[in-house]
Structure formats: C-alpha cells, structure tokens
C-alpha positions in Angstrom: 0.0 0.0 0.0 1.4 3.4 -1.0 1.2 5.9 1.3 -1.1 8.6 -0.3 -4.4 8.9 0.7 -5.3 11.6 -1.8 -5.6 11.1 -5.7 -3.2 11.6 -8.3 -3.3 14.8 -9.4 -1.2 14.1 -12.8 -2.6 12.1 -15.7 0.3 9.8 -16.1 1.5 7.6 -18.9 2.9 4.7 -17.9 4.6 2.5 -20.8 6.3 -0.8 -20.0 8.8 -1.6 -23.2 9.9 -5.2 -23.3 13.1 -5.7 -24.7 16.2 -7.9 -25.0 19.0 -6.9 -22.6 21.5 -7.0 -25.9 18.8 -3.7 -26.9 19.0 -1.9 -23.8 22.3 0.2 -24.1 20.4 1.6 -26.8 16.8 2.1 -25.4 18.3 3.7 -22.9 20.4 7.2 -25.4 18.9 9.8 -24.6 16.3 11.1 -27.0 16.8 14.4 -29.7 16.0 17.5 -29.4 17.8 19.0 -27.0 17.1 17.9 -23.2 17.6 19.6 -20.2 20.5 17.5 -18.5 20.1 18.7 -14.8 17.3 18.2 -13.4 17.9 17.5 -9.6 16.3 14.3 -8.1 15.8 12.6 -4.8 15.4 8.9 -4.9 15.2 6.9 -2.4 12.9 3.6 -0.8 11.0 1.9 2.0 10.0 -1.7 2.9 7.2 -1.0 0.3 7.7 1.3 -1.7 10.1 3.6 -4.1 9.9 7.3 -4.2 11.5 9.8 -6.8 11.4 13.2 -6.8 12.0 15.8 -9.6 12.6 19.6 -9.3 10.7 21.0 -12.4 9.4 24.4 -11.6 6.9 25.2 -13.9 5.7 22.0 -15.2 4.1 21.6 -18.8 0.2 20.1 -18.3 0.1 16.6 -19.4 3.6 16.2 -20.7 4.5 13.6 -18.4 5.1 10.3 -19.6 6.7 7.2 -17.0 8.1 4.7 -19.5 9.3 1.1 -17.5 12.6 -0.4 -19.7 13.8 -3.3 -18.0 14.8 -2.3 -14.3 15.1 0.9 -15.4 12.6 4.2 -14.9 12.2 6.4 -17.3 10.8 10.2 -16.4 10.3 12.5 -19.7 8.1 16.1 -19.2 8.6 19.5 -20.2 8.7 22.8 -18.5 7.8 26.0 -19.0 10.2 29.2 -19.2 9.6 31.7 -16.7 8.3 34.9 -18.3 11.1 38.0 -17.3 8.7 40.9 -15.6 9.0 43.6 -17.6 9.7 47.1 -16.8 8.7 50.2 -19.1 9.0 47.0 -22.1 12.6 46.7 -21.8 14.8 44.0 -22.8 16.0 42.2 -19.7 19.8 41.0 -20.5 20.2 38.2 -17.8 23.8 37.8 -15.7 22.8 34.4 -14.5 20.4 32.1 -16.0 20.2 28.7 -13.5 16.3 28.3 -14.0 15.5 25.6 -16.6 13.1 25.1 -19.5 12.8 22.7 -22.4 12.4 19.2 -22.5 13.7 17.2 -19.9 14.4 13.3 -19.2 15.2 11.2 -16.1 16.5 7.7 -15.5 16.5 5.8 -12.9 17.9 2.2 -12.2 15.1 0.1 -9.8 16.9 -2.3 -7.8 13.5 -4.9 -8.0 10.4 -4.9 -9.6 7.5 -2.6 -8.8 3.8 -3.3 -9.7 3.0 -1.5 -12.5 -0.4 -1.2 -11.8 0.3 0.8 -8.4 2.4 4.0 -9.7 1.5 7.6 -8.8 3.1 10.6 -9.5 1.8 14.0 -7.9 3.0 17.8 -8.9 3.0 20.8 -6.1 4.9 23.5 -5.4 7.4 22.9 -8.3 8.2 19.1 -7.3 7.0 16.1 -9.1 6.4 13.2 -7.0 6.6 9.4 -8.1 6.0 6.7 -5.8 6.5 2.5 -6.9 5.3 0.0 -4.7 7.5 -2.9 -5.1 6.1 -6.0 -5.6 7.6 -8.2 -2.9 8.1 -6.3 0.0 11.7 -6.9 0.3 14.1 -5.5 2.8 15.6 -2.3 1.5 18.2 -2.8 -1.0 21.8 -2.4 -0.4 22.9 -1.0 -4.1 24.1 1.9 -5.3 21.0 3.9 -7.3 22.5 4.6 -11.1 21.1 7.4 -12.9 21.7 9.3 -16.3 
C-alpha cells in the first residue's frame, strides 16, 4: 500500500517496453531534441515502496510520460520558461540564467520490480512526485542507485 491517501493529481503515462538486454544500451540514449540535462532528483525507498522526486518548476500540463525499460525508470516532461517581468518594455539582458526550460528526461535504475499497476506521480509546489510499490516487500536494498 502506498502511502497517499489523496488522488493523483497528474494524468500519467505509464509504458512498459519489453526488450532484450542486448537492446538496452540503446533504449536507454537519450532522445533528440535537446534535453535539459540537470534536473535535480531525490530517490530513495521503503520496505514497500520507491519514491523519486523531480525539481521542475513550472511543469508543462500533461507532458508527463513514465516509460518502464527493464529495471530501469524512465521520467520525460517539459517545462515552461519563466516569463522576465518587464519594466517600461525593456529588454532584460540576464547575468545568470540557473532556472531551466525545455524538454527534460530522467532515468533511474530500480533495484526490484514494482507493480506497475500501483504507480502515482503528484505535482506541487514545483516538485513532481513518483511513488512505486515494489512487488515483494523486500528488505531495502543495499545497491548503489545509477542514474543518467
């Protein structure tokens, strides 16, 4: 049992892509056009469950999509540029420029399977949520988490 008591509040794709293990080196290259490369994460587990977190700011509605390749999680979205306030219509030259926009994609390496039927992802305040329950409720794993 995940636990959320409240419903999803992202329509979610969820794709699971069967493949060879010979195939998955290239499943996994990252798609054209050009992606935004840091997006910072949190990922972590329980007895029960997995949880990952994404730092998006200003999330694109319904351009989500959760794609399951192998042992592997794939998060794709997009997000929004932050429109400069203008003052008296003038160009705004920035000096720093750390907030992102564009497309943006996510992997994540899942130590055991999750039920694929029991995935939820949630968006507030700039964060997208994403928990897994795992499918045997093993004892939290003891790996190192690889992601691209």
């Amino acid at each position: 049992m995940l636990p959320v008591k409240r419903e999803p509040c992202l329509p979610i794709q969820i794709e699971r892509m069967p493949i060879a293990i010979e195939q998955l080196p290239a499943v996994l290259q990252v798609e054209a056009p050009a992606i935004v490369s840091h997006i910072l994460a949190n990922f972590g587990e329980t007895t029960t469950y997995f949880e990952v977190q994404l730092l998006v700011g200003n999330l694109i509605e319904n351009s989500v999509r959760i794609q399951l390749v192998g042992n592997w999680l794939i998060v794709k979205g997009a997000i929004q540029p932050i429109e400069p306030i203008e003052q008296e219509k003038e160009k705004i030259y920035w000096h720093v420029c750390e907030i992102v926009a564009g497309n943006f994609e996510k992997r994540f390496f899942l130590p055991q399977e999750i039920d694929e039927q029991k995935v939820v992802a949630y968006y507030k305040a700039g964060i997208l949520s994403i928990l897994l329950l795992k499918k045997n409720n093993k004892q939290i794993t003891d790996t190192v988490v690889q992601y691209l």
